[in-house]
C-alpha positions, 0 to 999 in steps of 0.5 A: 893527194887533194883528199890529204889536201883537204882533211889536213885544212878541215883539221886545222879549222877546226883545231884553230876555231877550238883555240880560239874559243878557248881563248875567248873564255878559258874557265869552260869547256868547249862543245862541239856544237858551238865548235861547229857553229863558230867553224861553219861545219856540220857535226858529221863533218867533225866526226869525220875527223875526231872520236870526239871533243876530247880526242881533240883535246888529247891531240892539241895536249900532245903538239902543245907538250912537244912544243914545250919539250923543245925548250929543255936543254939537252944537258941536265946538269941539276947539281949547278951551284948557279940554277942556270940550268933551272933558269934557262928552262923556266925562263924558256917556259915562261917567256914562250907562253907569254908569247903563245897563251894558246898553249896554256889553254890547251893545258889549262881548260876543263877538257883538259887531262888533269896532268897534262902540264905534268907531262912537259916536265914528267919527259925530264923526271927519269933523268932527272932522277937518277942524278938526284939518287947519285947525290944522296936522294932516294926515289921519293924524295925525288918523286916529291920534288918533282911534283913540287917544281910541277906545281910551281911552274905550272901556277907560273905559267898560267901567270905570264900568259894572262894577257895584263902580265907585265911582269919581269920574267927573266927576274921571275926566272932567275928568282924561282930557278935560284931558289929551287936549285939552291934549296936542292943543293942544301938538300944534297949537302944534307944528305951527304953530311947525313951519309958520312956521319952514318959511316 
């Protein structure tokens, strides 16, 4: 038990000297001898407890993605004329990384898996789907929407946690979730308009 005790502080250490070396300086990577150095811990003490620096990585990625998967609803109803709930998620989003700019840096630094953002909406893309294929998409056309609402969110986060972001993000939110998911219904009636003419 004090053995447990002990590696889950030494893990935290080092988990927090990492974070807060990225937040000193989010454009570079971090390595593990000035991770050491700023820990007060050897390297072995490190490989004890990490393959290395992007098992790290890997495992920060993982906890900051769970954190951001809470924030979904539960009930996705993606065909709503009002985008609440587009808006409730990207409000969500935006407004928790602006309190906790760690979690973009840990999705956002070179160590950093190249679609580790991704991965926060990719757990809601196969739901997403298939409700997007009983309005009237086919597959790619839904894997193509997908990357695009990807892309822009993830820009929208790097910008509220920019520590002078003052902007207004329940404004921010309401503005992005009402475009994407008017823009998404005028697709569907489209779509259906297109099916109905064929038949």
């Amino acid at each position: 038990m004090k053995e447990n005790r002990k590696t889950k502080y030494t893990e935290e250490i080092i988990k927090k000297t990492y974070i807060s070396l990225l937040l000193a300086n989010p454009d570079r990577g971090v390595t593990i001898k000035e991770l050491c150095r700023q820990a007060d811990i050897n390297r072995g003490t490190f490989y004890l407890h990490y393959q290395d620096i992007f098992a790290l990585q890997r495992e920060l990625e993982e906890e900051a993605v769970k954190q951001l998967l809470l924030l979904r609803p539960d009930n996705v109803i993606l065909d709503d004329p009002q985008g609440l709930y587009i808006i409730n998620f990207v409000e969500n989003v935006l407004r928790t990384v602006h309190s906790r700019p760690e979690l973009t840096c840990i999705l956002h630094n070179k160590n950093a898996s190249p679609n580790a953002f991704a991965e926060v909406l990719m757990q809601s893309h196969q739901k997403a789907a298939k409700r997007w294929m009983e309005l009237g998409l086919d597959a790619e056309q839904t894997y193509w929407i997908f990357l695009l609402m990807t892309g822009a969110l993830s820009e929208l986060q790097k910008e509220c946690s920019r520590s002078d972001f003052t902007g207004d993000i329940k404004y921010m939110a309401e503005t992005i979730g009402q475009m994407l998911s008017h823009g998404l219904m005028s697709f569907f009636d489209a779509s259906f308009a297109a099916n109905h003419d064929e038949s």
